[in-house]
C-alpha positions in Angstrom: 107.5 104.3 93.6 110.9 101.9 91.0 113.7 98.9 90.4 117.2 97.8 88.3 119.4 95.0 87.8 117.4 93.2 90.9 118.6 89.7 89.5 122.5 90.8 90.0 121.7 91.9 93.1 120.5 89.1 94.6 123.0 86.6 93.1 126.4 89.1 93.2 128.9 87.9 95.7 128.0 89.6 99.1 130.4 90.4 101.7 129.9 88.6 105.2 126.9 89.3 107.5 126.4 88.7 110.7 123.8 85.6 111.4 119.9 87.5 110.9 121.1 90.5 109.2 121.0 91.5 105.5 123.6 92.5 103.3 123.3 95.5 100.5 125.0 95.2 97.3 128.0 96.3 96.4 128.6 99.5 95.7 125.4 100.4 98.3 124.9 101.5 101.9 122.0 101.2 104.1 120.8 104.0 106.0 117.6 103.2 107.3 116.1 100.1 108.7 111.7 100.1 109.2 110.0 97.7 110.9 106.5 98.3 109.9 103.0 96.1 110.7 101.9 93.1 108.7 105.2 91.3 109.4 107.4 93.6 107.0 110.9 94.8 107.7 112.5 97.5 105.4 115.7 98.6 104.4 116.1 101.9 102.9 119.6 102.0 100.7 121.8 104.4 98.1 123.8 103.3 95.4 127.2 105.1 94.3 126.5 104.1 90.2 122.6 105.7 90.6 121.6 109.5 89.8 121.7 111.9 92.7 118.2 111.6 94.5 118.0 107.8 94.0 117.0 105.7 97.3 116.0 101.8 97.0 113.8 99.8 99.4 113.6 96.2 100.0 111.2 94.6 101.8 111.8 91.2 103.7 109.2 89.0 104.9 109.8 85.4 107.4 110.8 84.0 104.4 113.2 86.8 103.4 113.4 89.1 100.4 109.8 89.9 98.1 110.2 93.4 97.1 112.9 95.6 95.8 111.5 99.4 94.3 114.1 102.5 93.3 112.8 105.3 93.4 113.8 109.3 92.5 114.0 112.5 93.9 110.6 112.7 93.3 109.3 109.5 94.6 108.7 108.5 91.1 108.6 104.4 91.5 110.3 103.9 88.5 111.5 100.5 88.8 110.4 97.2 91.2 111.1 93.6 91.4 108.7 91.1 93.0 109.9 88.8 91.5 109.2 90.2 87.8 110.8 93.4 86.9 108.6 96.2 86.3 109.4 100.0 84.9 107.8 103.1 84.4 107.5 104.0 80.6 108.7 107.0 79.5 107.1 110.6 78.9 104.1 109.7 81.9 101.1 112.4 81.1 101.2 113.3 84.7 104.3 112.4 86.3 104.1 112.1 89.9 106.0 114.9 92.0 107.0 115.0 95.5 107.8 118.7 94.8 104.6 119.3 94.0 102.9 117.8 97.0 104.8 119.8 99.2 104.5 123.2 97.6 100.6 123.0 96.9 99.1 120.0 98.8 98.2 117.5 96.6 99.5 116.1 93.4 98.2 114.0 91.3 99.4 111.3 88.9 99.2 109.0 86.1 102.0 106.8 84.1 102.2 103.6 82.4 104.3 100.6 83.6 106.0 97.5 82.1 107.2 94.7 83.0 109.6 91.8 82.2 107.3 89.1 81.2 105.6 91.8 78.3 102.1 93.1 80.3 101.5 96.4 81.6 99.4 98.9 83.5 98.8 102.5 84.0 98.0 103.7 87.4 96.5 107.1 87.8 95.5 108.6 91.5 96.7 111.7 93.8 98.4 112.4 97.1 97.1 114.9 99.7 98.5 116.2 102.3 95.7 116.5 104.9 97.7 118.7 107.6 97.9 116.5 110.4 101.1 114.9 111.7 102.0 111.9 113.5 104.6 110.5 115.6 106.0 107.1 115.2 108.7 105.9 117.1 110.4 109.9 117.4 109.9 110.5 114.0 107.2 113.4 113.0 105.6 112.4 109.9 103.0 114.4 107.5 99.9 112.7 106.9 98.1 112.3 103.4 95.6 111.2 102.0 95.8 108.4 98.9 93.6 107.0 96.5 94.4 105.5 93.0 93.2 102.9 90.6 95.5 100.6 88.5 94.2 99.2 84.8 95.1 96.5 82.5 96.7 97.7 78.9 92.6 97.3 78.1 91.2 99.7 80.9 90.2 96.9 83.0 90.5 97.8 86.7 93.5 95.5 88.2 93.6 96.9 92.1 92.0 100.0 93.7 93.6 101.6 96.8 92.8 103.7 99.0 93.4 105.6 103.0 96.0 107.6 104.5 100.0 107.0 104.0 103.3 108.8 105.7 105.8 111.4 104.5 109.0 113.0 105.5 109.9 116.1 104.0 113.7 116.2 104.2 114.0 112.4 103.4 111.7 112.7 100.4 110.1 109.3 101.2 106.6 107.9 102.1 105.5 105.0 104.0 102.3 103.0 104.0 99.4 103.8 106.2 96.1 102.0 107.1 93.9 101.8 103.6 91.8 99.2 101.8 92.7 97.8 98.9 90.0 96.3 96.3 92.2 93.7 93.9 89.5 93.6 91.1 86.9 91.6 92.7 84.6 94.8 93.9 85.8 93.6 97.7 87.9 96.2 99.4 89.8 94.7 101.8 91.3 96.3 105.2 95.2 96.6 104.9 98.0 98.4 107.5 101.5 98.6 106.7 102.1 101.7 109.0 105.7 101.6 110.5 106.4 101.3 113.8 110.1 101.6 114.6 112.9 103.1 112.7 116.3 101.9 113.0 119.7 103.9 112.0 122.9 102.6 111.9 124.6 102.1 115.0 121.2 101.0 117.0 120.0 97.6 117.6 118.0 95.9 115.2 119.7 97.5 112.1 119.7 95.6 109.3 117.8 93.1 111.2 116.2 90.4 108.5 113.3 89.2 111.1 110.4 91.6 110.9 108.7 91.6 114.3 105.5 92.8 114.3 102.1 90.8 113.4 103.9 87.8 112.1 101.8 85.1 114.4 98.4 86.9 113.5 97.3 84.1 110.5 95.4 86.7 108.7 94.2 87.9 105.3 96.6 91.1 105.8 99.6 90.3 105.5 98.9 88.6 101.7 97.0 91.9 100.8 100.2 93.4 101.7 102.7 91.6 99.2 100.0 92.5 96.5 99.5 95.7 97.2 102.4 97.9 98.0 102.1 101.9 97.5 103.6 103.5 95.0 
């Protein structure tokens, strides 16, 4: 789950791209593309000026670039843009850790979060892992199980989410599953952003800007999606 100087990012000079393809800042390299479900594409970066551990993601739609999150070595989203910039305030009560999901088999978390424009949240929630595995596109991915609640600075319930999500281990990163998400309104909604291919450099469709999967299905999903990413 995190996010930084978004706004330079996205209006710095950028080096030439090929026609469809997207360009990370300076300074960063790409080293994973995702095509994922609900008509999302995914770049997975690093950034020479950021602390060892540090991996960003943006996610691009038909229209292009929505979301931009940093997180940490221990998939802390500390940081997002979408468009507003949003951070995690300091000293969480129960800081999320990938460590600790690993080593035991669930962890559980709860932090506050700012943004720009002067509100904020606190999320609180846990991760399991539930001891299957799955394989997507050659990759063999852990399987957990996610559930948490997000609440106005006044303990009003904002969003509620929960199903299954992704890990991998060795690159310390999850991706989204099939879930339901309730956005305050007491209706929880279905929502899949599971990926479906992964992309490395050198392969076709590597920092491809066109996601390619349910982008002609006119549905409530892919809207959930841009409101409801995972931490």
């Amino acid at each position: 789950m995190r996010k930084f100087l978004i706004l330079a990012f996205l209006t710095a000079p950028a080096a030439p791209a090929l026609a469809g393809t997207w360009t990370a800042p300076e300074g960063c390299e790409v080293f994973m593309t995702v095509q994922s479900k609900a008509c999302r594409v995914s770049h997975y970066y690093k950034c020479s000026a950021d602390a060892p551990g540090d991996q960003w993601r943006v996610d691009l739609d038909q229209e292009g670039p929505f979301f931009f999150s940093r997180i940490d070595r221990e998939a802390q989203w500390v940081e997002s843009f979408d468009p507003v910039r949003q951070t995690l305030d300091p000293a969480p009560s129960d800081p999320a850790s990938f460590s600790e999901l690993l080593a035991s088999g669930v962890d559980t978390w709860d932090f506050g979060l700012s943004k720009a424009d002067g509100t904020g949240s606190r999320a609180a929630g846990y991760d399991r892992l539930t001891g299957a595995t799955v394989v997507i596109d050659g990759i063999t991915l852990r399987e957990t199980e996610v559930e948490f609640t997000e609440y106005d600075r006044d303990g009003t319930v904002l969003r509620q989410s929960r199903g299954n999500e992704y890990l991998h281990p060795e690159w310390r990163l999850f991706f989204a599953g099939p879930g339901e998400t309730d956005l305050g309104d007491g209706r929880w909604l279905p929502i899949d952003g599971s990926p479906l291919q992964f992309i490395f450099p050198g392969e076709e469709g590597f920092l491809s800007s066109q996601p390619l999967f349910d982008c002609d299905a006119l549905t409530a999903e892919l809207p959930l999606w841009r409101v409801a990413h995972e931490p």
